[in-house]
C-alpha positions in Angstrom: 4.6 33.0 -6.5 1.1 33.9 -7.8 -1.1 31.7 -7.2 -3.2 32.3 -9.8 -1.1 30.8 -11.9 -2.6 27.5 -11.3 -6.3 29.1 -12.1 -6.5 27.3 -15.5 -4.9 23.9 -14.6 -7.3 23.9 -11.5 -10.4 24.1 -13.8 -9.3 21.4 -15.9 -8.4 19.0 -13.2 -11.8 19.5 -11.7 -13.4 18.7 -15.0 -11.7 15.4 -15.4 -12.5 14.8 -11.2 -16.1 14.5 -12.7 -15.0 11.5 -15.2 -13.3 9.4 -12.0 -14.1 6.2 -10.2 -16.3 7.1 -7.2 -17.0 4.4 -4.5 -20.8 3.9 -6.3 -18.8 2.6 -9.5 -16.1 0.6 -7.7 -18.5 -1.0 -5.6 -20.0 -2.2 -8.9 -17.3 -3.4 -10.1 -16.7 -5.6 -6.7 -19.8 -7.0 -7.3 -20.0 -7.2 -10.7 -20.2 -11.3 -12.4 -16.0 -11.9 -12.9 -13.1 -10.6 -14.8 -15.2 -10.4 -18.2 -17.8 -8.2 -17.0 -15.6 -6.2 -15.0 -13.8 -4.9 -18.4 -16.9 -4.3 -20.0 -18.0 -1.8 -17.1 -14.9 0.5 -17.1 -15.0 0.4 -21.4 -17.1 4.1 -20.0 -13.9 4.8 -18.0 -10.4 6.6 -18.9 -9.3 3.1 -18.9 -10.8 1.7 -21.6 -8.3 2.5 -24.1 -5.6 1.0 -22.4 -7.5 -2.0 -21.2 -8.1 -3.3 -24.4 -4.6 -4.4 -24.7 -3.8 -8.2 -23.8 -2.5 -7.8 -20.6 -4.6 -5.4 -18.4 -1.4 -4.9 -15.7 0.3 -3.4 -19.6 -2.4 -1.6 -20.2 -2.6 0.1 -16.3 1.3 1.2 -16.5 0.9 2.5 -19.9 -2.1 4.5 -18.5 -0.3 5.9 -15.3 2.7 6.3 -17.9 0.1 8.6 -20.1 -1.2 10.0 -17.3 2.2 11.6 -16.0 3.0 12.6 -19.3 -0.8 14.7 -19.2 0.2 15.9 -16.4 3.4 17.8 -17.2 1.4 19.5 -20.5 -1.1 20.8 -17.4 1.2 22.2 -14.9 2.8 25.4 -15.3 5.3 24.6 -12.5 7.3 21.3 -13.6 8.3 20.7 -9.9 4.5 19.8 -8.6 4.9 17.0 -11.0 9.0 16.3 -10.7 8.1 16.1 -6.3 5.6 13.0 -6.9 7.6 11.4 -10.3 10.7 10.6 -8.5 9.4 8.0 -7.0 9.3 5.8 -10.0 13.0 7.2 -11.2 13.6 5.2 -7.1 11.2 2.1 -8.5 13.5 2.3 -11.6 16.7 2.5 -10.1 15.9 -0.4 -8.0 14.9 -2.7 -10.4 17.5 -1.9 -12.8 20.9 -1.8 -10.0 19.0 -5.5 -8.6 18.7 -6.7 -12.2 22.5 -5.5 -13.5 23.7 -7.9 -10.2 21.3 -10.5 -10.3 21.5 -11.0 -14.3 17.8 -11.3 -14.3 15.6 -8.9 -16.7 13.8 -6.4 -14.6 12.7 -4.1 -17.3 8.9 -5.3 -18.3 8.4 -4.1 -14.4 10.1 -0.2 -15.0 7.3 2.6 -15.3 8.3 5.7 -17.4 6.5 8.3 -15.2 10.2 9.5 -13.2 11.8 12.3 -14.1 14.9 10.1 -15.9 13.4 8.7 -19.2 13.5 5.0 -18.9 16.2 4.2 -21.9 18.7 6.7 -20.8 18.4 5.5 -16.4 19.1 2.1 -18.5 21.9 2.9 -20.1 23.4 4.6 -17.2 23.0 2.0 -14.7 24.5 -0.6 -17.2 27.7 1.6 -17.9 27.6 2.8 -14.4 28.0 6.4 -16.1 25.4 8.8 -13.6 26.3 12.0 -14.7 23.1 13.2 -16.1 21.5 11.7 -12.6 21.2 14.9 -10.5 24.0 15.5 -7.8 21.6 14.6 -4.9 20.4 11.2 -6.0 23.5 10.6 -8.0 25.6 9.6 -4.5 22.7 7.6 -3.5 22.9 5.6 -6.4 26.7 5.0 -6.3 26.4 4.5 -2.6 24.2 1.8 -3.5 25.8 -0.1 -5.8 29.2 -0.1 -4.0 27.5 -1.6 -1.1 25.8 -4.5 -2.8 29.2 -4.9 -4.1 30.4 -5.2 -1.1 27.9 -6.9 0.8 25.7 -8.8 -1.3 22.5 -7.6 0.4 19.9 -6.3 -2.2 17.5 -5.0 0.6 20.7 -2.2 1.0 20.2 -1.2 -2.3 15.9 -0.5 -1.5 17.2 1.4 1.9 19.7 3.1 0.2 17.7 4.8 -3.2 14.7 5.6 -0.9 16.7 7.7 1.2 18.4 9.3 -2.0 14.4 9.3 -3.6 13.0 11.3 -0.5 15.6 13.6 0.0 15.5 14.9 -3.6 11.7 15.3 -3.3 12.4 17.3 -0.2 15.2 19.2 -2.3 13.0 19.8 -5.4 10.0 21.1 -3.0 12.2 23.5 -1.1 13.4 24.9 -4.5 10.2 25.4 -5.8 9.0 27.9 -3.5 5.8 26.1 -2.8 5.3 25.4 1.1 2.4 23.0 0.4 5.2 20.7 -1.8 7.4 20.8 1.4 4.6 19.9 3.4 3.1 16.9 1.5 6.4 15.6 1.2 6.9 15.9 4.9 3.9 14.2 5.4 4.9 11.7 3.1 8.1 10.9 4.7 6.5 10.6 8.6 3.8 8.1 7.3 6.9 5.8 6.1 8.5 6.3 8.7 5.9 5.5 11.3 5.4 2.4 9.1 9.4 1.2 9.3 9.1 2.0 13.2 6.4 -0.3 13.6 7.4 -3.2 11.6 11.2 -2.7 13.6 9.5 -3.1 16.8 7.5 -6.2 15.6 10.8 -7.7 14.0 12.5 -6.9 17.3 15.6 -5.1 15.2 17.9 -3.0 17.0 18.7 0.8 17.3 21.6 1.1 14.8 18.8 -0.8 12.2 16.3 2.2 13.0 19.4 4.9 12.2 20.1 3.3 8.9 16.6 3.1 7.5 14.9 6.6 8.7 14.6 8.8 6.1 15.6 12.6 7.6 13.5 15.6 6.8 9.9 14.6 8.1 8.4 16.3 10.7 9.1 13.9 13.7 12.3 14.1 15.1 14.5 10.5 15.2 14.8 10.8 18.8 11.3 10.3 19.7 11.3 7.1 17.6 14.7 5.9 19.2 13.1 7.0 22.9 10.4 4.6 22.0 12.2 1.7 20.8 12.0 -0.6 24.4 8.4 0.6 24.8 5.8 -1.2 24.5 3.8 -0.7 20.6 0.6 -0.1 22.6 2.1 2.9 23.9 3.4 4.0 20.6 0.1 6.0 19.2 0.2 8.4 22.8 3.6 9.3 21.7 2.5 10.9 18.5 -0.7 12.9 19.7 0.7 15.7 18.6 0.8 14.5 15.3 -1.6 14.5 12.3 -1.1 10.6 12.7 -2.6 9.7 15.6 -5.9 8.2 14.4 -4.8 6.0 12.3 -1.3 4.6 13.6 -3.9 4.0 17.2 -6.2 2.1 14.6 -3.7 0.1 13.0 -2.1 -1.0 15.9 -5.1 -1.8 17.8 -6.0 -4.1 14.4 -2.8 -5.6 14.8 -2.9 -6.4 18.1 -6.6 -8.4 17.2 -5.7 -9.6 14.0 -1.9 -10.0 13.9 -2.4 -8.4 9.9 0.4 -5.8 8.9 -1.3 -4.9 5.9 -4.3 -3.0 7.7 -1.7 -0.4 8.4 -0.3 -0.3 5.0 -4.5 1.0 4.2 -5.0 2.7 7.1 -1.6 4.8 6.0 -3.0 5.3 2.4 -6.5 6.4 3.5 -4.8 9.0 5.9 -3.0 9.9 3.1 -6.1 10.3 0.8 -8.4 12.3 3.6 -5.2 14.5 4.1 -5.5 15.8 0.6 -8.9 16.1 0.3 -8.6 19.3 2.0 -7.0 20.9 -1.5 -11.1 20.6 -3.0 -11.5 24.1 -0.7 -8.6 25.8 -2.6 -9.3 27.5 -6.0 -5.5 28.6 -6.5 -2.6 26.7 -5.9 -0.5 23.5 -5.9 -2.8 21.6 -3.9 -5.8 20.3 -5.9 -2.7 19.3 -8.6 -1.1 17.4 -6.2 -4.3 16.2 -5.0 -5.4 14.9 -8.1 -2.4 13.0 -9.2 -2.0 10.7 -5.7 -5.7 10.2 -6.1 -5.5 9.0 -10.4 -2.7 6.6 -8.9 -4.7 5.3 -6.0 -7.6 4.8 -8.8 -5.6 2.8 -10.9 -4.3 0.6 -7.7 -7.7 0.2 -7.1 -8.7 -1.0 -11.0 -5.8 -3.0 -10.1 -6.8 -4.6 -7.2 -10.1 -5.3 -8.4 -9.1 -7.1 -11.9 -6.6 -9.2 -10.1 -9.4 -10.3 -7.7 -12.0 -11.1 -10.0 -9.1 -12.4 -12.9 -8.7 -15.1 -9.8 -12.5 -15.3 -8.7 -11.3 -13.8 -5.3 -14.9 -13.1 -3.2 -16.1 -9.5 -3.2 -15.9 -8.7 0.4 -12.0 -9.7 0.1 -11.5 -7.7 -2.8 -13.6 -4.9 -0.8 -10.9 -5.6 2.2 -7.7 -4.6 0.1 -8.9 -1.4 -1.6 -7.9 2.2 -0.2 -10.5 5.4 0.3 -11.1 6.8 -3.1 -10.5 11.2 -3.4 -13.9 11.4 -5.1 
């Protein structure tokens, strides 16, 4: 493919990196008097339309909503986008196969970014009708259902779709062509399944509990997580050395071992993820700066997020300042 392709979608994205939250203006906002005040600082942001609504968690899915919707009008290869957007049609599918079982409403929490338009993944997941659900997620989501069916377990039905969400990224990257989509989803799939790895060993589950939930097609090999199951979690980090991951899996589970807190990894794993595509600034054709951009508008908006909710419940600043991620800018 010609890489230059991208050459006019690459200039606009770096116009609207000018126009994003950089640690300077975050850091305000942390600091800034309460929830109030915090609104009236990002009224200069690309927020401010959508957080004049009555409900600023609305107004942040409507703008990640918009913001996907932008995004397809930029690229000239649908499948950039499609890679990253199945991850809400996996949100969706989740929310909508627990709500059909559970009688309760999920839909105020669906976000129409996926690739399946939110009324019509409704409608098939009422009728149980998933022909217009591509093949490869498709058997996933019957596989799903039958087993809550079956077994009553709803945390089948989250193991279940994310396997079916990750290996149609994986399909839709190897289609397209583009070795950087292949990689980054790779990447993506590792970091999770480092994460399920770790919380395994700290829940003491077994070895046929590790085989249902990994996720195939990352870049390390099931074995060496199976090898490593009776070891220690200490030792964990040496084993992956060879690995882009090193740093910060040895970080979080040193934290861990201190602080007995899960949810440093859970940053440490985003920020990894962040600094990973920072590397796509150096590259003036290609996927990468699109790709780039769009995990790092999502990891803004979790960040608005986190910040609103603090000061909405006059959380203090340097626990706010705890919970958010590494910004791209």
């Amino acid at each position: 493919m010609d890489n230059t392709i991208f050459a006019q979608s690459i200039a606009r994205i770096r116009f609207k990196e000018t126009k994003m939250l950089d640690r300077t203006k975050l850091e305000a906002l942390v600091e800034s008097a309460g929830f109030a005040d915090s609104l009236r600082m990002l009224q200069d942001s690309e927020y401010a339309e959508y957080l004049n609504k009555p409900s600023y968690e609305e107004g942040l899915k409507e703008s990640l909503e918009s913001f996907y919707k932008e995004m397809y009008k930029l690229t000239p290869v649908k499948e950039i986008v499609d890679v990253l957007a199945v991850r809400y049609d996996g949100h969706n599918i989740k929310s909508l196969i627990k709500g059909k079982f559970s009688g309760i409403d999920t839909y105020n929490i669906l976000v129409d970014a996926g690739t399946i338009p939110v009324e019509s993944l409704k409608v098939m997941i009422k009728e149980e009708s998933f022909r217009d659900i591509p093949m490869t997620l498709r058997k996933y989501v019957e596989k799903a259902i039958e087993s809550y069916k079956n077994h009553q377990d709803p945390q089948e039905i989250d193991i279940i779709i994310d396997k079916g969400v990750y290996e149609y990224m994986l399909e839709i990257a190897s289609n397209s062509k583009l070795d950087y989509l292949v990689k980054i989803t790779k990447t993506m799939i590792d970091v999770i399944n480092i994460k399920s790895f770790i919380r395994i060993k700290l829940q003491d589950k077994d070895r046929e509990f590790l085989q249902k939930i990994f996720i195939r097609g990352g870049k390390i090999d099931i074995d060496l997580f199976i090898n490593n199951l009776n070891d220690s979690l200490d030792n964990f980090a040496g084993k992956i050395a060879h690995t882009d991951h090193y740093k910060w899996v040895k970080e979080g589970i040193e934290e861990f071992v201190k602080t007995k807190d899960i949810g440093k990894l859970e940053k440490l794993s985003d920020n990894f993820m962040i600094n990973y595509l920072k590397n796509a600034k150096l590259v003036s054709f290609g996927p990468e700066p699109i790709v780039a951009y769009i995990i790092a508008r999502e990891t803004e908006i979790k960040a608005v997020r986190i910040v609103l909710t603090g000061k909405k419940n006059k959380v203090l600043p340097d626990i706010i300042r705890e919970r958010l991620r590494d910004l791209y800018v």
